[in-house]
C-alpha positions in Angstrom: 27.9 63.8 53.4 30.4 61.5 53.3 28.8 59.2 55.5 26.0 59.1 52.9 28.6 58.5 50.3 29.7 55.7 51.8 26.7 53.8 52.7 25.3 54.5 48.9 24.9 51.1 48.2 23.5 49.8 50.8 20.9 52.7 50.8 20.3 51.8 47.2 19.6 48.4 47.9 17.2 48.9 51.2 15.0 51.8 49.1 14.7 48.9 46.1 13.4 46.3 49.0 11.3 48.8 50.7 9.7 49.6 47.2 9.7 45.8 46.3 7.5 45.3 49.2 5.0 48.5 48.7 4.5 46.9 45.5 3.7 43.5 46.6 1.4 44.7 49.1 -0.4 46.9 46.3 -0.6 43.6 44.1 -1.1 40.7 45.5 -4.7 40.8 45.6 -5.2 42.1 42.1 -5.8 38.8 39.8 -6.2 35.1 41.5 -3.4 33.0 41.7 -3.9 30.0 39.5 -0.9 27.9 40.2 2.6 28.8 42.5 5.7 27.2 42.9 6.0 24.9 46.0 6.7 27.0 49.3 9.9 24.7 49.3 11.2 26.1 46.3 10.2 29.5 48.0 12.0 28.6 51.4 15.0 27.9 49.9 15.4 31.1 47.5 14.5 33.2 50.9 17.1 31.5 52.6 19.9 31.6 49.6 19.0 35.5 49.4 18.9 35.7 53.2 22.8 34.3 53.5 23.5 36.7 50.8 22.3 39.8 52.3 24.1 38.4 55.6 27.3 38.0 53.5 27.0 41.8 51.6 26.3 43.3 54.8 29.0 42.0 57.0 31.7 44.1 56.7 33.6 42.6 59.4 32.6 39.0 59.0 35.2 37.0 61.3 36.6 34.5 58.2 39.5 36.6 57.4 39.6 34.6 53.6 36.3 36.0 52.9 37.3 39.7 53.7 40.6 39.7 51.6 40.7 42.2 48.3 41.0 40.7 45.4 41.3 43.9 43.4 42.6 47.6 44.2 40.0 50.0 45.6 39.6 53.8 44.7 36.9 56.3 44.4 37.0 55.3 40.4 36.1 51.5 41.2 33.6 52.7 43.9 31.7 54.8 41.8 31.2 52.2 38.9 30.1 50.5 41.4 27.7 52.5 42.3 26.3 53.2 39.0 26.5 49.7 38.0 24.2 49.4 41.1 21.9 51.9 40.2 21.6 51.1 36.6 20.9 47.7 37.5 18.4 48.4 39.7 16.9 50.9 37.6 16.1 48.5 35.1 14.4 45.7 37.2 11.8 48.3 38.5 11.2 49.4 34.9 10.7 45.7 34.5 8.4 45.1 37.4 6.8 48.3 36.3 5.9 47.1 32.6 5.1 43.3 34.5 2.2 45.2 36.1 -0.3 42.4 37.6 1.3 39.8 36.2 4.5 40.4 38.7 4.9 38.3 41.5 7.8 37.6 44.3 7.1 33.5 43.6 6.7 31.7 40.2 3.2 32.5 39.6 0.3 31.6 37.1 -2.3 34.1 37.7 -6.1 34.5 36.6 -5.6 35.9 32.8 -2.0 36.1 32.8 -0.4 37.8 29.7 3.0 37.1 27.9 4.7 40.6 28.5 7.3 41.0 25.3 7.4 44.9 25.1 9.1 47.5 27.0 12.6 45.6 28.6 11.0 42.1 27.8 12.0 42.9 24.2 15.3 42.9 25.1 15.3 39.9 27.5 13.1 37.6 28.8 14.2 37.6 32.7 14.8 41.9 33.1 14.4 41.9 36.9 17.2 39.4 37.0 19.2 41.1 34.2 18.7 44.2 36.3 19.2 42.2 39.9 22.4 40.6 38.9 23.5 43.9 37.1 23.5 45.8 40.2 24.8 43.1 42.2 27.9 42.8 39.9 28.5 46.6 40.5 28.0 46.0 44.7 30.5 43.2 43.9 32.8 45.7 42.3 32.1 48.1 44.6 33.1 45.6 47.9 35.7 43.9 46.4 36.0 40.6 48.6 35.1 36.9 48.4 31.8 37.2 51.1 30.2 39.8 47.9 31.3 37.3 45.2 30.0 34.5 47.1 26.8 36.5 47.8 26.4 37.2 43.8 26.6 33.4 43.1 24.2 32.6 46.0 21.9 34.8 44.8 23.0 33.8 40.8 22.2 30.1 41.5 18.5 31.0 43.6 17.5 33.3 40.3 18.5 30.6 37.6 16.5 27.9 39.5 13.5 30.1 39.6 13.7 31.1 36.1 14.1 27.6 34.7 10.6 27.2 36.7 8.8 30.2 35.3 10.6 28.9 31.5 8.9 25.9 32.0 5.5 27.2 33.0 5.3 29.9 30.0 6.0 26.9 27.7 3.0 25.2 29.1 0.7 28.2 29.4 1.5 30.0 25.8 3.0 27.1 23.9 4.3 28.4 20.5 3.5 31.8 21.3 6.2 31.2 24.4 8.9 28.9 22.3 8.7 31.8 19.5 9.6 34.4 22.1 12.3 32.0 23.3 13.9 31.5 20.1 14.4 35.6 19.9 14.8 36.9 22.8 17.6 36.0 25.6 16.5 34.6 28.7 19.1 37.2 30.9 22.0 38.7 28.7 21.2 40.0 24.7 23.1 38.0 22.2 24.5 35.6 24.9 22.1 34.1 27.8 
């Protein structure tokens, strides 16, 4: 049990990417793809996330800087942590979820696409990286050294590019529709981003 305990996290995370994936696979097919982002822009985000994940799962990562604690540890911090993780995650599948066909893993114009602004797109316009960069804050928390808060800012910097793509896309497929949704609704964080 404790074992489990332990490895929570990281068991959070791997069931998230293994669902991720099942729901790709279910999708992809679904509506055809009218435009996508450049497989450079792709390559690099897969590579930013990749170094991440290498960072975040490297317990014992040989740069003794990027291993130090930069805050006390106890079961308390862990478990916010952990429900900082779960809740984050939790929310970007809801996302994905209400997204439906329109979801992709790349920027993505596809056949028919809708403006989704119901359900956690009410609240913001970017859930799966409200939710994303939620639970990564709580792994942060939960680790409590440089290589995690380095892997959140990797990961940060890979999401904003990609948004600032899809921002510019919705403007040019919905127009008005798109700028009205922008002016009242947050692109990550309610009231603030």
């Amino acid at each position: 049990m404790r074992l489990l305990y332990d490895n929570l996290i990281s068991l959070l995370w791997v069931a998230f990417l293994v669902y991720w994936q099942i729901m790709w696979q279910r999708i992809r097919g679904a509506r055809s793809t009218e435009r996508l982002e450049p497989a450079s822009s792709r390559v690099l985000r897969a590579a930013l996330f990749l170094v991440a994940i290498v960072l975040f799962s490297w317990h014992t990562i040989p740069v003794r800087w990027l291993r130090i604690g930069l805050w006390p540890q106890s079961y308390t911090v862990y478990n916010i942590g952990i429900a900082m993780t779960a809740a984050g995650i939790a929310f970007a599948v809801w996302a994905r979820v209400h997204l439906g066909v329109n979801w992709s893993r790349s920027v993505t114009l596809r056949q028919n696409h809708e403006l989704i602004t119901s359900g956690p797109y009410r609240l913001v316009r970017h859930p799966i990286y409200t939710g994303l960069l939620f639970g990564l804050a709580g792994t942060v928390l939960a680790e409590g050294q440089p290589r995690a808060l380095i892997a959140l800012a990797l990961i940060a910097w890979a999401l904003w590019r990609k948004l600032r793509l899809e921002e510019t896309w919705m403007c040019e497929q919905f127009g008005e529709s798109y700028a009205d949704y922008s002016r009242r609704t947050a692109a990550l964080v309610p009231g603030i981003l």
